[in-house]
N, CA, C and O of each residue as an XYZ file, in Angstrom:
648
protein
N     -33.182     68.460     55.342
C     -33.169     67.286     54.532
C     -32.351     66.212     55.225
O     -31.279     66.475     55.770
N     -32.886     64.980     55.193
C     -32.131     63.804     55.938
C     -31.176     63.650     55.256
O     -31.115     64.006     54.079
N     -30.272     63.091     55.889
C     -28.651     62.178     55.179
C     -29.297     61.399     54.208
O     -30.508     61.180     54.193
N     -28.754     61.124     53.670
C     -29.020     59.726     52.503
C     -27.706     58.994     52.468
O     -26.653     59.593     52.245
N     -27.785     57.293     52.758
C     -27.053     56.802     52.737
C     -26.915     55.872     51.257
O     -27.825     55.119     50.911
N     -25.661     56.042     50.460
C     -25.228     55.239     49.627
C     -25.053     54.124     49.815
O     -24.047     53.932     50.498
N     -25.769     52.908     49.413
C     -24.728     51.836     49.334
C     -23.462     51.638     48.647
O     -23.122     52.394     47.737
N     -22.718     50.620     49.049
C     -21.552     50.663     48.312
C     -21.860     49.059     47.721
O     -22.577     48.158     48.157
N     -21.049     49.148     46.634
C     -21.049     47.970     45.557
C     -21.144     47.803     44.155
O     -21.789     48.803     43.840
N     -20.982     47.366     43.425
C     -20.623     47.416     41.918
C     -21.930     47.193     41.695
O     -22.570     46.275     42.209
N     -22.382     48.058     40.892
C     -23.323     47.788     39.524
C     -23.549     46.566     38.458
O     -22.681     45.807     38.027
N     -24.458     46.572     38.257
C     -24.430     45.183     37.206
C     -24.213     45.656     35.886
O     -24.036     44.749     35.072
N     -24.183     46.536     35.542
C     -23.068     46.805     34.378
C     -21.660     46.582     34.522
O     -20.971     45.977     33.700
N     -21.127     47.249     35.933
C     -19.948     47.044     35.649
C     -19.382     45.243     36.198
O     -18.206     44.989     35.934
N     -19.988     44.416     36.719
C     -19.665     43.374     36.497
C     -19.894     42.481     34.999
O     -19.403     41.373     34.780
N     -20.534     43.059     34.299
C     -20.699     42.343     33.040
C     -19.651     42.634     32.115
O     -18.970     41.843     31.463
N     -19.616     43.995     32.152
C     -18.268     44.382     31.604
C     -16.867     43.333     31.960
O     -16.347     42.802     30.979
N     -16.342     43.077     33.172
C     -15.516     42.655     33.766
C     -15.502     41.034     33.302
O     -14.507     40.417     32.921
N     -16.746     40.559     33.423
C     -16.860     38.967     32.719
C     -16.623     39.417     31.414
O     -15.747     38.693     30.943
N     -17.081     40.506     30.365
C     -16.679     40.119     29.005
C     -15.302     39.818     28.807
O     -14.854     38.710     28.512
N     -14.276     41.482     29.090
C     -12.951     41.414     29.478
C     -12.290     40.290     29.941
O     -11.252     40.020     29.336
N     -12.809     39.115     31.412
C     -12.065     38.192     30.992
C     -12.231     37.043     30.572
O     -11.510     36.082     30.840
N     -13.325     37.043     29.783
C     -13.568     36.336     28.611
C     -12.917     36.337     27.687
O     -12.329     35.289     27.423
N     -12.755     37.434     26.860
C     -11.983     38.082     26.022
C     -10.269     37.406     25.885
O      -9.625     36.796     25.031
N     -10.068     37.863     27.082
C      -8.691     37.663     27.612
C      -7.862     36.028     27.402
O      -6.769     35.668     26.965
N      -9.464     35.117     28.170
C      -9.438     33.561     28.422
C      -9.158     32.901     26.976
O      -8.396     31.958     26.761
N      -9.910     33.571     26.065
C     -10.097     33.084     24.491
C      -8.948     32.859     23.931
O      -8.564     31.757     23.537
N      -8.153     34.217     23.850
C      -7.067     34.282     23.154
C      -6.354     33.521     24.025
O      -6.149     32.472     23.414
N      -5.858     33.447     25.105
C      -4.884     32.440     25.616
C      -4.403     31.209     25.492
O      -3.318     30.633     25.421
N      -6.336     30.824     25.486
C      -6.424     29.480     25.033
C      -5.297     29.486     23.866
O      -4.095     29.218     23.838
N      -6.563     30.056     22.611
C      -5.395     30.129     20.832
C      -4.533     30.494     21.272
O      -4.977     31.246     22.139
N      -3.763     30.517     21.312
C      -2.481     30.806     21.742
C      -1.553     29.510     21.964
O      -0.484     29.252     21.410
N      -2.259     28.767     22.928
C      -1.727     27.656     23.709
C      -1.783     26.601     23.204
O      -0.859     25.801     23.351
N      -3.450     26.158     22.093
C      -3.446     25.265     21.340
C      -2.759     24.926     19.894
O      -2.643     23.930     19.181
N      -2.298     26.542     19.846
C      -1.312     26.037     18.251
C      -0.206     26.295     18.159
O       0.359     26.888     17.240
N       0.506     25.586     19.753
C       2.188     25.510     19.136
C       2.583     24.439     18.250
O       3.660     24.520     17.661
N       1.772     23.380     18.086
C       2.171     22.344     17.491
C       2.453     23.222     15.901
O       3.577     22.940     15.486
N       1.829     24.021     15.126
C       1.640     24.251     14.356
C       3.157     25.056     13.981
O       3.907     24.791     13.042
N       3.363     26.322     15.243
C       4.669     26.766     15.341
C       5.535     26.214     14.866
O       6.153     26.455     13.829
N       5.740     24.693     16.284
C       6.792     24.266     16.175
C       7.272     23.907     14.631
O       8.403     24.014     14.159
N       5.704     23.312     13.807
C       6.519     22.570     12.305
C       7.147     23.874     11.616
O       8.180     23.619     10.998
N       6.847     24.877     11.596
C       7.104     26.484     10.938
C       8.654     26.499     11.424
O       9.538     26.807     10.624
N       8.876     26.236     12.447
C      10.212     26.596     13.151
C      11.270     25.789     12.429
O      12.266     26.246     11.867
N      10.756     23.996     12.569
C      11.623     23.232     12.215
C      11.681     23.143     10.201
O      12.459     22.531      9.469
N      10.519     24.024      9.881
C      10.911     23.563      8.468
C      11.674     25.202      8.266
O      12.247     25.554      7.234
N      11.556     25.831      9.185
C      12.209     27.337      8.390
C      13.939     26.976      8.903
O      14.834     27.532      8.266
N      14.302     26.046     10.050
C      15.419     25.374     10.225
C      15.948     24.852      8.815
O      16.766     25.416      8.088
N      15.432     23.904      8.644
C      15.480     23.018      7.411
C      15.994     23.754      6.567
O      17.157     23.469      6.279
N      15.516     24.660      6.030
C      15.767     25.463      5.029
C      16.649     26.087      4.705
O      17.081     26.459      3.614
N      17.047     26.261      6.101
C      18.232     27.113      6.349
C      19.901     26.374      6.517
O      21.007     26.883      6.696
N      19.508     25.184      6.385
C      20.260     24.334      6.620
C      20.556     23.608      5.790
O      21.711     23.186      5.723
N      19.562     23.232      4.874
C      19.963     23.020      3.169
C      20.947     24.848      2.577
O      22.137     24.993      2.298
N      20.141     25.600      2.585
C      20.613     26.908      2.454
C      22.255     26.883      2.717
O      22.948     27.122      1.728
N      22.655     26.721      3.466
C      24.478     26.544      4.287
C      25.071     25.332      3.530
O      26.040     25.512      2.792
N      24.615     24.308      3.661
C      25.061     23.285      2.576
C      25.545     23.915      1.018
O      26.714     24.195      0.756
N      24.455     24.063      0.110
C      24.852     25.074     -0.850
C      25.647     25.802     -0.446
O      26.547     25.638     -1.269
N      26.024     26.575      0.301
C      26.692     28.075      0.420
C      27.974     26.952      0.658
O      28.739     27.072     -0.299
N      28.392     26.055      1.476
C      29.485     25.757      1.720
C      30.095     24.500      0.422
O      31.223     24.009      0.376
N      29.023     24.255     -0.449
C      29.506     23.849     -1.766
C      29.829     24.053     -2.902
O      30.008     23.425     -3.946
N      29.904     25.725     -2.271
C      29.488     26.635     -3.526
C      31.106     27.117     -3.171
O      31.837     27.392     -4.122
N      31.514     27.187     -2.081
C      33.118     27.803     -1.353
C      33.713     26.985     -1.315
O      34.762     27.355     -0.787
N      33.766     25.955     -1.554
C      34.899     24.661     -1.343
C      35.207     23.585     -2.662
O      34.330     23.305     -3.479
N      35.859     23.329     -2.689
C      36.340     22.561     -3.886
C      36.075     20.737     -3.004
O      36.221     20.614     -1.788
N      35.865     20.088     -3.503
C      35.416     18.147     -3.172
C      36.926     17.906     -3.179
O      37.516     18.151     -4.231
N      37.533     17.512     -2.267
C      38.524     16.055     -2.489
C      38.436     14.762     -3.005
O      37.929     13.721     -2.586
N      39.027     15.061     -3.980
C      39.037     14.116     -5.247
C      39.744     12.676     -5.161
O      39.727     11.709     -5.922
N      40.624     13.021     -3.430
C      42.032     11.991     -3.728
C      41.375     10.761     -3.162
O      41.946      9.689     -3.364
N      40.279     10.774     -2.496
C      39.050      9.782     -1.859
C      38.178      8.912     -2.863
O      37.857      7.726     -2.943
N      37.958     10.025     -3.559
C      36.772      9.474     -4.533
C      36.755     10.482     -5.704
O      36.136     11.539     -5.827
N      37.836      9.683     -6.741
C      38.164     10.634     -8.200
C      36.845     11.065     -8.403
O      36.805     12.274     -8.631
N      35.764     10.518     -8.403
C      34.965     11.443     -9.345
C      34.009     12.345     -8.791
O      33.438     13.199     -9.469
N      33.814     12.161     -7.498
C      33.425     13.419     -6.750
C      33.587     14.743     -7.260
O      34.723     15.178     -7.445
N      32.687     15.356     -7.481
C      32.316     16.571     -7.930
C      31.807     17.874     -6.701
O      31.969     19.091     -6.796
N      31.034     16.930     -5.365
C      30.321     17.977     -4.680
C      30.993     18.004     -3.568
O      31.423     16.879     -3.315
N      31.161     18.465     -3.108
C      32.217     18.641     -1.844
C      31.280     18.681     -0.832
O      31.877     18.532      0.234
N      30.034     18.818     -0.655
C      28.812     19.186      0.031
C      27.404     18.396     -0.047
O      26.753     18.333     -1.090
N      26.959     17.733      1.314
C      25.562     17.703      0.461
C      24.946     17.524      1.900
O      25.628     17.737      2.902
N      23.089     16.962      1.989
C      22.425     17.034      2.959
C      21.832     15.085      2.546
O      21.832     14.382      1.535
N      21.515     14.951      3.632
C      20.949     13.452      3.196
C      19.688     13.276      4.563
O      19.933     12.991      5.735
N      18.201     13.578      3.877
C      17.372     13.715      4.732
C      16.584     12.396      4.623
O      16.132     12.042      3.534
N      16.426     11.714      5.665
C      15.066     10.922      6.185
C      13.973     11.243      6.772
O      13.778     12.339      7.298
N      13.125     10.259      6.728
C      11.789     10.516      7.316
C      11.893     11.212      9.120
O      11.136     11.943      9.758
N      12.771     10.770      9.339
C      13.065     11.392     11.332
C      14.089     12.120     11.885
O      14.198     12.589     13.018
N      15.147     12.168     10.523
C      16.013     13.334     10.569
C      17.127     13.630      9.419
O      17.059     13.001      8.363
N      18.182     14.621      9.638
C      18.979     14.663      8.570
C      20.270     14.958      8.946
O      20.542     15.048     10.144
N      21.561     15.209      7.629
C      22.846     15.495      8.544
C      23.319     16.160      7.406
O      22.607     16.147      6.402
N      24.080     16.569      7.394
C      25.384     17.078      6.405
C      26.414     16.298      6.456
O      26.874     15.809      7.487
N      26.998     16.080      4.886
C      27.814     15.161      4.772
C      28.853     16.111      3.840
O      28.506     17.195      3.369
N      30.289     15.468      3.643
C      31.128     16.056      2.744
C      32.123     14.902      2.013
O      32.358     13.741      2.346
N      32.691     15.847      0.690
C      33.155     14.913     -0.130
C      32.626     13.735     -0.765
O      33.456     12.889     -1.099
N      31.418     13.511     -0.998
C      30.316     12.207     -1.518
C      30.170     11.309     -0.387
O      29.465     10.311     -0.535
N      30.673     11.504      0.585
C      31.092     10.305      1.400
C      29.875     10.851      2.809
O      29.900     11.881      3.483
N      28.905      9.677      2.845
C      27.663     10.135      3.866
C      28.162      9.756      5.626
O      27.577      9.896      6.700
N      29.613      9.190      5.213
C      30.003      8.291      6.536
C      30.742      9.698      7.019
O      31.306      9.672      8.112
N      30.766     11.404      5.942
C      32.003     12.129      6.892
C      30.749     13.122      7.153
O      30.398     14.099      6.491
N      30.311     12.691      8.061
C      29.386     13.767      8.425
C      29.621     15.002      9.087
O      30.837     14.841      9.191
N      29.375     16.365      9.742
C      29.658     17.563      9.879
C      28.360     17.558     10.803
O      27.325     16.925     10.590
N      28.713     18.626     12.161
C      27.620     18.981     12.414
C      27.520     20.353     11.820
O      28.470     20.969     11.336
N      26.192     20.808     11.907
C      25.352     21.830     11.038
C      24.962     22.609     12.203
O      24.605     22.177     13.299
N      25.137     24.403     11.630
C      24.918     25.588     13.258
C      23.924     25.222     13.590
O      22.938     24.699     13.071
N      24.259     25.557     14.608
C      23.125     25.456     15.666
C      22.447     24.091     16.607
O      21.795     23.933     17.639
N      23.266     22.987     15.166
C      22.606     21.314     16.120
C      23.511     21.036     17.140
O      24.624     21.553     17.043
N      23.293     20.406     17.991
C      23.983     19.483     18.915
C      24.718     18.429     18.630
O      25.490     17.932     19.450
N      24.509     17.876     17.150
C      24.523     16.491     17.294
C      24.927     16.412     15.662
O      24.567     17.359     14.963
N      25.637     15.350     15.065
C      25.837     15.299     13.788
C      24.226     15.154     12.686
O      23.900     15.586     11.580
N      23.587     14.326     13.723
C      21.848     14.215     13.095
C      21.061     14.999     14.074
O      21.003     14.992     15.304
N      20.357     15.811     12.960
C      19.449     16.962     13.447
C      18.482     15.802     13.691
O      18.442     14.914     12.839
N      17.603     15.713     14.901
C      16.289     14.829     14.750
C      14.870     15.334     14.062
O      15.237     15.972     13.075
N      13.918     15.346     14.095
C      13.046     15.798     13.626
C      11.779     15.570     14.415
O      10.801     15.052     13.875
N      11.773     15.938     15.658
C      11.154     15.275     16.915
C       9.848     15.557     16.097
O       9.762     16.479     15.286
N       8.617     14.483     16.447
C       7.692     14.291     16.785
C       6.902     14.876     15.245
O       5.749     15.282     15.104
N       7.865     14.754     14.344
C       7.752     15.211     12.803
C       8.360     14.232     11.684
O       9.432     13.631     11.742
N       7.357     14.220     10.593
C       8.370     13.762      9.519
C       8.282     14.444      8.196
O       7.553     15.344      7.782
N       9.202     13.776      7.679
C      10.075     14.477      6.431
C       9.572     13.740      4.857
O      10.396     12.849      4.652
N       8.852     13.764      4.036
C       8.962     13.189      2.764
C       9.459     13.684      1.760
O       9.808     14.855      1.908
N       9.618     13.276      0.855
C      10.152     12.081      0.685
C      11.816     11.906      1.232
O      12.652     12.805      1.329
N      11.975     10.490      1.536
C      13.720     10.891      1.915
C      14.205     10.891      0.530
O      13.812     10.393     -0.525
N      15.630     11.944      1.056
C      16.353     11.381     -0.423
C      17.783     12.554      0.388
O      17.797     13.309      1.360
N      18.736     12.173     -0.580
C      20.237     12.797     -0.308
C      20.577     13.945     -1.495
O      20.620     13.368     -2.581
N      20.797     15.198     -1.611
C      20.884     16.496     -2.053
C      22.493     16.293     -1.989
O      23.089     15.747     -1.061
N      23.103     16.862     -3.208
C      24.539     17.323     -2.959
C      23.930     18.429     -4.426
O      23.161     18.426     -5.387
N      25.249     19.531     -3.478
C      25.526     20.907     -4.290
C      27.218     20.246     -5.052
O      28.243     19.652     -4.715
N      26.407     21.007     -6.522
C      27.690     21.107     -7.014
C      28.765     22.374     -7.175
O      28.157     23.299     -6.636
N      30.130     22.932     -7.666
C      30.388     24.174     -7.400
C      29.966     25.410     -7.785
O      30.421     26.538     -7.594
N      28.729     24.867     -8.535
C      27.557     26.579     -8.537
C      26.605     26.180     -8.000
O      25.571     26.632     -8.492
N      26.452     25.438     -7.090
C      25.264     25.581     -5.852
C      24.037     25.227     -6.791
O      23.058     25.955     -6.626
N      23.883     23.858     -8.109
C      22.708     23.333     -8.102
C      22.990     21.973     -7.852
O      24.013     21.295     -7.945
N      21.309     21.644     -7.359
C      20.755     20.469     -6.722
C      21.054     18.967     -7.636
O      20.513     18.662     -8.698
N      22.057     18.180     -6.882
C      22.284     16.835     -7.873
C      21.484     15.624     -7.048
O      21.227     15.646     -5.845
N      21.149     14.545     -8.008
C      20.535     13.698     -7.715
C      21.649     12.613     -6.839
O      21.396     12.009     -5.796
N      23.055     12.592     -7.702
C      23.811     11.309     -6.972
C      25.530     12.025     -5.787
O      26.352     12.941     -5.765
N      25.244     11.139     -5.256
C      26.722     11.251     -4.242
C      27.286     12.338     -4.776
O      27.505     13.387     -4.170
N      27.688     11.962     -6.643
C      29.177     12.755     -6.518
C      28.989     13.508     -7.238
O      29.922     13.687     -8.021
N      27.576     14.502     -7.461
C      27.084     15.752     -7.994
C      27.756     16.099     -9.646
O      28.449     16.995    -10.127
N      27.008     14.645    -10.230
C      27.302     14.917    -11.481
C      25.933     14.853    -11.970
O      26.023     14.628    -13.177
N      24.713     14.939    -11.632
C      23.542     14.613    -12.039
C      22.646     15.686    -11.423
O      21.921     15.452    -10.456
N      22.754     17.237    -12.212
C      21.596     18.127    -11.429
C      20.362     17.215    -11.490
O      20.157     16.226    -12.194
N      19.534     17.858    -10.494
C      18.033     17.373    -10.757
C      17.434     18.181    -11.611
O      17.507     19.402    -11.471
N      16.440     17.333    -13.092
C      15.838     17.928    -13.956
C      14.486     18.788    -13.644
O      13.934     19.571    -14.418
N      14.081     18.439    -12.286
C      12.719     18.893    -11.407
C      12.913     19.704    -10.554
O      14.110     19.986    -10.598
N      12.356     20.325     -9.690
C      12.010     21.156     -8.302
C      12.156     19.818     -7.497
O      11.525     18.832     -7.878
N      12.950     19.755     -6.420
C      12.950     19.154     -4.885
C      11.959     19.597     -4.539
O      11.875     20.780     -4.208
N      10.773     18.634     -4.520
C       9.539     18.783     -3.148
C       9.353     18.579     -1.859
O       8.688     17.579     -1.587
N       9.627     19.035     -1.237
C       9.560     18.000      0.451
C       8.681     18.433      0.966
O       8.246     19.549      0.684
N       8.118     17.582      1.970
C       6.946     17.914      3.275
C       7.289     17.647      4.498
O       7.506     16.549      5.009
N       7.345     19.053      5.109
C       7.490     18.358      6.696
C       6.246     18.085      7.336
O       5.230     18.645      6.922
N       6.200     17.257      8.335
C       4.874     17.551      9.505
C       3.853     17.361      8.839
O       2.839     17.747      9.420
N       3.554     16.554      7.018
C       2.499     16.331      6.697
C       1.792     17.996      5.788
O       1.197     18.110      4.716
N       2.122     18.812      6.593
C       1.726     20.342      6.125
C       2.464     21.327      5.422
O       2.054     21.918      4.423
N       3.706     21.508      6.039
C       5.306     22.973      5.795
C       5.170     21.759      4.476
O       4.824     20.578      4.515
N       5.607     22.639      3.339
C       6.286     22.763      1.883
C       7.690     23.177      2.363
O       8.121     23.954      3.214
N       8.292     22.221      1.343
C      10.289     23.042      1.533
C      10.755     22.680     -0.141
O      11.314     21.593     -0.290
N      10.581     23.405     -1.193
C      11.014     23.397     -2.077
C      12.675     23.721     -2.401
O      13.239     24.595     -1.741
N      13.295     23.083     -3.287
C      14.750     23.041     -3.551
C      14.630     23.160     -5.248
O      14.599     22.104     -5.880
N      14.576     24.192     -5.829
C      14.517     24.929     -6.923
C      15.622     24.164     -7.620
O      16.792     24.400     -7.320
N      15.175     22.866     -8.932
C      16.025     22.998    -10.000
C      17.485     23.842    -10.226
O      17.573     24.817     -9.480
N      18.410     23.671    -10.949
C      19.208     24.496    -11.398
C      19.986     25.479    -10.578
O      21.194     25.257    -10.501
N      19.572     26.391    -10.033
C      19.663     27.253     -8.701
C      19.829     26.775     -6.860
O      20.370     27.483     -6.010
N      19.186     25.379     -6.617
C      19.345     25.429     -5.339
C      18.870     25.938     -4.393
O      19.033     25.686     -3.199
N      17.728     27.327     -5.327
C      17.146     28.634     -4.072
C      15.929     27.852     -3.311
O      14.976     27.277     -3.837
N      16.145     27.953     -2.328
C      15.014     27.414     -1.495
C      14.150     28.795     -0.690
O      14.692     29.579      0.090
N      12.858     28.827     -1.069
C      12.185     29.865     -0.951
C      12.016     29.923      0.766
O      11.389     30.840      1.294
C-alpha cells in the first residue's frame, strides 16, 4: 500500500468556530466599554448618598454652637447644587468641612447634574430640615436626581437614605 500524504491545515469548521469565539468575545467588550457613562452616575450618586449619610451621622453626634448663631439647632448640614455640593457646620454655609474621601471642600459633580438644588441640615435625631438652623423638618421625602436618571431619596422624619 502507498504512503498517503496528509495535508496539513485547519478545517472549515474549525475556523468558524474560532470567528464565532471572537465574535463572542468582541461583543461583550464593546458593552462593556460603552456603558461607563452609566457606571460612573451609579458611583457618584451611591457617593452622594453616602455623604448625605455622614452628615446625619455627624449631626446626630454633635451638639450646634449656639454662641454664633443662638438659634441654631443643626450643627450639620449638606447644601447641594446643580454641579456640586459641600458640608457645612453650625447653620453657617461659609464653615465648610471637607467630606471623606473629597479633595476639596466642594465635591464637583463632573460632567453631571443634581436637581433640584436645595441645602439639608440634620437636626440632633438625624431628621431632614428645610432651614439653616434645623428648626423646620421637611413635611415630604427629599427627591433628588442625579445625571437626569440615579434617584437619591432623603426620607422625611428619619433622614434614611435608601
Amino acid at each position: 500500500m502507498p504512503d498517503q500524504k496528509w495535508e496539513k491545515g485547519f478545517t472549515l469548521i474549525e475556523i468558524i468556530s474560532v470567528l464565532i469565539v471572537l465574535s463572542i468575545v468582541s461583543l461583550v467588550m464593546v458593552s462593556r466599554i460603552t456603558s461607563t457613562a452609566d457606571v460612573s452616575i451609579k458611583v457618584k450618586a451611591e457617593t452622594l448618598k453616602s455623604h448625605i449619610r455622614y452628615v446625619q451621622m455627624r449631626a446626630m453626634n454633635d451638639d450646634a454652637d449656639k454662641s454664633v448663631i443662638p438659634a441654631c439647632s443643626a450643627s450639620f448640614g449638606i447644601s447641594m447644587s446643580g454641579s456640586s455640593y459641600f458640608m457645612f457646620r453650625n447653620c453657617n454655609k461659609t464653615l465648610k468641612i471637607i467630606l471623606p474621601g473629597a479633595n476639596a471642600v466642594d465635591v464637583p459633580l463632573t460632567n453631571m447634574t443634581l436637581s433640584p438644588s436645595t441645602d439639608v441640615t440634620f437636626d440632633k435625631w438625624g431628621r431632614p430640615c428645610s432651614d439653616l438652623n434645623g428648626l423646620t423638618p421637611y413635611n415630604a421625602d427629599i427627591n433628588l436626581t442625579l445625571g437626569g436618571t440615579e434617584p437619591i431619596k432623603i426620607t422625611k422624619n428619619t433622614g434614611y437614605v435608601p
